[in-house]
N, C-alpha and C positions, 0 to 999 in steps of 0.2 A: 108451499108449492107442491103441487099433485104432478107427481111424477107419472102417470100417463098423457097426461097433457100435454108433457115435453114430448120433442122430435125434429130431426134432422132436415137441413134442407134435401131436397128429393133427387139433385143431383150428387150429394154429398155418399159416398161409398164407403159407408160405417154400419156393422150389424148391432143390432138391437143388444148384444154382448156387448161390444164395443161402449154402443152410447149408455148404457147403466153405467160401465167403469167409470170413461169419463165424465158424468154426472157425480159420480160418488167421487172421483178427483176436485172436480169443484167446491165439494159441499167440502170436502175435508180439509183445501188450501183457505177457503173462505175462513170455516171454523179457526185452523190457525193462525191467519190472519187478525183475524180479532182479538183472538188472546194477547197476540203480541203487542199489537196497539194496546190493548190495557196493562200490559208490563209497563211498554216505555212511555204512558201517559202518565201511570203511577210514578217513575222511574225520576220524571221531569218534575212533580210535586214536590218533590225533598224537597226539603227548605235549609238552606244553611243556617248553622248558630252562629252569625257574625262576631259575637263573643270571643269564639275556640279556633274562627276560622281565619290563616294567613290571608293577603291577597295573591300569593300562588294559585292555593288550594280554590279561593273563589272562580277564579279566573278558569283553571279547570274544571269547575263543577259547572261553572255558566258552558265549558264548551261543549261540557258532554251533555247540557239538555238540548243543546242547539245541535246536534248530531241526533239525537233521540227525533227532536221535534221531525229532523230529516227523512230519519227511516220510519214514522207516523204518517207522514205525508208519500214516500212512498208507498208503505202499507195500503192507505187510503185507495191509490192510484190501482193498486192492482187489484183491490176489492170493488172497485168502479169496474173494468173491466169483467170481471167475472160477473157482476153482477147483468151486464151487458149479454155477457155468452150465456146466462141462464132466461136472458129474455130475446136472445135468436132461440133458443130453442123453445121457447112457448110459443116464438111465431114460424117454427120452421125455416128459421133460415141459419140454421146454423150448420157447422162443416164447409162450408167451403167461403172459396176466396172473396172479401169485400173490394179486391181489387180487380180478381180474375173473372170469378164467375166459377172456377177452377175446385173441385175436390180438396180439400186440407186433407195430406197425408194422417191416420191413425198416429203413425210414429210422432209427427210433430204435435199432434192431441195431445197426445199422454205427457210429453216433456211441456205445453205450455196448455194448456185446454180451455184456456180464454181465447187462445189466437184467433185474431183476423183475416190474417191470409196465409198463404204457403212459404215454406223455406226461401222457395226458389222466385217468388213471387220480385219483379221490377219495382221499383217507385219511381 
């Protein structure tokens, strides 16, 4: 992705500082994201030695890939999203509200920088 390409939508009240940070926010939640997906995808491969292993110890290892699986799928979820906020800003419509129409505060950028709409935004 050619980062002059990227940009804000035009009523969106974000300096061109601004939008690099939160672009390199994305690229670096993304990056993390996928690493951790590939932890707990690794995480979920162990295989038990039904040999060595109680049915306690099973029963907790099944639970914690079924937790693993969980936070995979969340993972998934937010790297959909992001992936979204990096294709408003290849069509300019990023920064502000998919509810309002409204500016997205800088502050809620930085704390979420996928977001769709404002704090204070209705549903």
């Amino acid at each position: 992705m050619v980062e002059s390409k990227l940009r804000t939508h035009i009523d969106a009240e974000l300096s061109q500082t601004q939008v690099d940070e939160l672009v390199n926010l994305l690229a670096v939640k993304r990056g993390d994201l996928e690493d951790r997906i590939d932890r707990l995808e690794q995480q979920m491969l162990i295989r038990d030695d039904c040999s060595h292993t109680d049915a306690g110890d099973a029963a907790s290892a099944q639970e914690g890939r079924l937790r693993a699986r969980g936070m995979v799928d969340q993972c998934r979820q937010t790297l959909n999203e992001i992936g979204a906020a990096f294709r408003r800003l290849e069509t300019g419509r990023y920064g502000v509200s998919e509810k309002t129409g409204e500016p997205i505060s800088f502050d809620r950028l930085q704390l979420v920088p996928w977001a769709r709409s404002g704090a204070d935004d209705r549903t």
